[in-house]
VMD Tcl script that draws the C-alpha trace (Angstrom):
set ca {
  {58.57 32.89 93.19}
  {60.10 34.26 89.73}
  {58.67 37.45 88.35}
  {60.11 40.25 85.84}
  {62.13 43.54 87.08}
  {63.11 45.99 84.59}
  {62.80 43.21 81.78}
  {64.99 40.70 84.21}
  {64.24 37.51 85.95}
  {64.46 38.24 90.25}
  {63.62 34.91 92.16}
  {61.91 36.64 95.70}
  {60.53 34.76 98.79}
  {58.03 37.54 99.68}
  {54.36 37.88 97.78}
  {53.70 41.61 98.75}
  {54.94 44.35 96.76}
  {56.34 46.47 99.66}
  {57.99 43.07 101.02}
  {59.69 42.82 97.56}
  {60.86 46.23 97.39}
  {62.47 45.76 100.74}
  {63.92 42.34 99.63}
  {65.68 43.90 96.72}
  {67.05 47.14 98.28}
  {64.61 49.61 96.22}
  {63.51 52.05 98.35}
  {59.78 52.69 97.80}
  {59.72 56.28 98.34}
  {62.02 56.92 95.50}
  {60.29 54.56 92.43}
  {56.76 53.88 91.41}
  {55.68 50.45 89.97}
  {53.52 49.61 87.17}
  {52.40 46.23 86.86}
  {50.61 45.87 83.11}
  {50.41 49.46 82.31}
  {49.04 50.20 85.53}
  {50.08 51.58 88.68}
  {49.99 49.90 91.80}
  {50.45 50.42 95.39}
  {52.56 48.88 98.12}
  {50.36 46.59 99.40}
  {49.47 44.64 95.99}
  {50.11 41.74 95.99}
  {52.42 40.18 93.45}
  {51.99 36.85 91.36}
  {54.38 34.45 89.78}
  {55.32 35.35 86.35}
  {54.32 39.24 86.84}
  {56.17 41.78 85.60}
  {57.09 44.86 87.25}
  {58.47 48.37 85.79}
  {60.17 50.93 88.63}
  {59.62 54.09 87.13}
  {61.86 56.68 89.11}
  {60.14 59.51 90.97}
  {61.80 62.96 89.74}
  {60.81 66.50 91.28}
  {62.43 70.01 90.13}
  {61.93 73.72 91.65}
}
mol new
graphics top color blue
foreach p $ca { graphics top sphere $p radius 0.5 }
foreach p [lrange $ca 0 end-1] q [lrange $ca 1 end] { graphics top cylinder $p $q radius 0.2 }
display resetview
């Protein structure tokens, strides 16, 4: 399956968006994803053609 990364092309085996995450080395505690302006979870699943956004989790004190 082909979908979009960050504005890039990523050919992944796995459908699930946790799956994918794992497949590509993000870890899913540190990024959220947005999937057409709006956020999903881990266990969406993902379509040919979509495109994701990883939007990186940042916390201050």
């Amino acid at each position: 399956m082909e979908i979009l990364i960050q504005g890039k092309k990523r050919k992944v085996k796995n459908s699930v968006l946790s799956e994918i995450m794992n497949e590509i080395n993000v870890n899913p505690e540190e990024f959220l994803v947005v999937r057409d302006n709006e956020l999903i979870t881990s266990d969406t699943k993902i379509n040919n053609g979509d495109s994701l956004e990883l939007l990186s989790i940042v916390s201050g004190g």
